[in-house]
N, C-alpha and C positions, 0 to 999 in steps of 0.2 A: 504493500500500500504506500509506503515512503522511501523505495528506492531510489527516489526522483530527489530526497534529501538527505546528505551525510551527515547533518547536526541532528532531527527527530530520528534517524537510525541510532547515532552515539547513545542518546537518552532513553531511547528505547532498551538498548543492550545494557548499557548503566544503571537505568532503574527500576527494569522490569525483568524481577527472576524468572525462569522458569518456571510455568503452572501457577504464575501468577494474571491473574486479569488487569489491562489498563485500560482507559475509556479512551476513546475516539467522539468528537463534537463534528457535526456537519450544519456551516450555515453558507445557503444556495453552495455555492462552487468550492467555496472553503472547507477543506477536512484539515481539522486540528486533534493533535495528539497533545491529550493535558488533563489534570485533574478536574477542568470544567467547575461549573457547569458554566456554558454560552448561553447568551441569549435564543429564544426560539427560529427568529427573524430581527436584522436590522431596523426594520421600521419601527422597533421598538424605542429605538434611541431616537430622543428630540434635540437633544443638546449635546454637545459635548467640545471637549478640550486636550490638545495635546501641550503635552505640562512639561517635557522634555526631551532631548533629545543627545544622545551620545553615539562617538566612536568605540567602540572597543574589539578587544581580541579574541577568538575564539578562545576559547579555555583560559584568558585572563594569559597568552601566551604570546610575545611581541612576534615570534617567528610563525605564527598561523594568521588566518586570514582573518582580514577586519571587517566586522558588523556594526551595523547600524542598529542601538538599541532604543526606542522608540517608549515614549508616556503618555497615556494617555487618559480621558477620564470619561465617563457619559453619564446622563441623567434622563432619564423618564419627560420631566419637563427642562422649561427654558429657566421657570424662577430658579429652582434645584440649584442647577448649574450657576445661576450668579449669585446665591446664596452663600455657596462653595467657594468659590471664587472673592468672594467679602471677606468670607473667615479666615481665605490663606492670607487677605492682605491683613489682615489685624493680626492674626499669628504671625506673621513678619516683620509689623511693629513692636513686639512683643518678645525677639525673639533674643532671647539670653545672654547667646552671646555676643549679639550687634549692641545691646546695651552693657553688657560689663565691657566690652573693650572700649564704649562711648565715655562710660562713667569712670576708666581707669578702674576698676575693682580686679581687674583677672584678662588674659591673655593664654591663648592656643598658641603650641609653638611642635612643627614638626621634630623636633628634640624629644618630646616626650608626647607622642599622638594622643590625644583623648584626656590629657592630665592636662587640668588650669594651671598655668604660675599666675598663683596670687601676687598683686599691687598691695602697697600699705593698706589703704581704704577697703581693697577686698579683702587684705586679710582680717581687719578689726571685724569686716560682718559674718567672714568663717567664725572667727574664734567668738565671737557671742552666739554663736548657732551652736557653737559645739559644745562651752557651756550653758545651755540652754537644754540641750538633750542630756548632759550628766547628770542634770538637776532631775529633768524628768526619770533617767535612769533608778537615779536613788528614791526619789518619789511611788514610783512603782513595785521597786522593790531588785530591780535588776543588778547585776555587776554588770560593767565595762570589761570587753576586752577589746585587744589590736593584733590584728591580721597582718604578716609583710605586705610593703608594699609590689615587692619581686618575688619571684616565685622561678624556681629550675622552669624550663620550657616543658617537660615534663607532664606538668597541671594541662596547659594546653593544649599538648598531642590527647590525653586521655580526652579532654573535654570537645577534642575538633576544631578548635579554632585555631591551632598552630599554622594548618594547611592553609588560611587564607587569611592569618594575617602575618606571618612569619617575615614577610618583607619589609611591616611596619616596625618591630619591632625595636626595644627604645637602648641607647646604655643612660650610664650613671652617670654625672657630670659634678664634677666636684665645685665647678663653678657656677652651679644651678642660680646661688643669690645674684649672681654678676650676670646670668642671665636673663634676669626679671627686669634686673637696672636697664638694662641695652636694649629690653623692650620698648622702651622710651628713647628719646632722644637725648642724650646728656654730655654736658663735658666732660672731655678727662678726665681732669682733676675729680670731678664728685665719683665717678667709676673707681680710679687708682688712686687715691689722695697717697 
């Protein structure tokens, strides 16, 4: 049925053992292999919105060939869709960390992927956050503990996520504080006094 495709062949062989069943969705001309479900018919959709668009590589592999990966959204009706469309924009006003990098509170830094360096100002509203939850801790009746922050790679082959973020992954920087600084613009002297 999909000899016509080598990527729904791959996934086919990849995710469907043996004497196992997979669905197949047919809308008019279209036969899709996927967990579904499709719509009945197109005519169903009144609205809709493509929300993104990228390059990438098969298998996330610079040496195979590049696809175009497509986003997309639809709605039943027209209001739906610009409802949806409101709320991404106010979720975008919103959005955490276009304002702590505004407010100086905290800064992303491919250094450490997904870990804030906190700014002065962010750290004062960390560390009242975090006594705030000891209070509650004791209040409740809990102990505190503290988990490393690193862990052998190990944790992550068991748990899977080694395999697809293994490229991200972060070292130590002993100059972490001189890092936050330089997140900013400064002179010199206040960096190296």
């Amino acid at each position: 049925m999909f000899k016509y495709n080598p990527y729904k062949l791959h996934f086919i062989n990849d995710k469907v053992r043996d004497g196992d069943l997979c669905t197949v969705y047919r809308c008019g001309s279209l036969v899709d292999f996927c967990p579904g479900p499709h719509l009945p018919h197109t005519g169903m959709v009144k609205a809709f919105a493509l929300t993104k668009g990228s390059s990438v590589y098969w298998q996330g592999k610079a040496d195979q060939d590049a696809l175009q990966r497509v986003y997309g959204i639809s709605f039943p009706e027209e209001k739906q869709l610009k409802e949806w469309q409101t709320a991404q924009e106010e979720a975008a006003r919103r959005d955490h960390r276009v304002i702590g990098k505004d407010q100086e509170l905290f800064f992303f830094d491919p250094l450490s992927p997904g870990s804030a360096f906190f700014m002065p100002h962010g750290a004062r509203v960390y560390n009242t956050l975090i006594q705030f939850l000891r209070a509650e801790y004791r209040n409740r009746g809990y102990t505190e503990v503290i988990s490393p922050n690193i862990y052998n790679h190990q944790l992550w082959v068991t748990s899977g996520h080694w395999q697809a973020y293994r490229g991200t992954a972060c070292c130590i920087l002993p100059a972490a504080a001189r890092q936050t600084a330089v997140h900013r613009v400064r002179s010199r002297a206040v960096l190296w006094p």
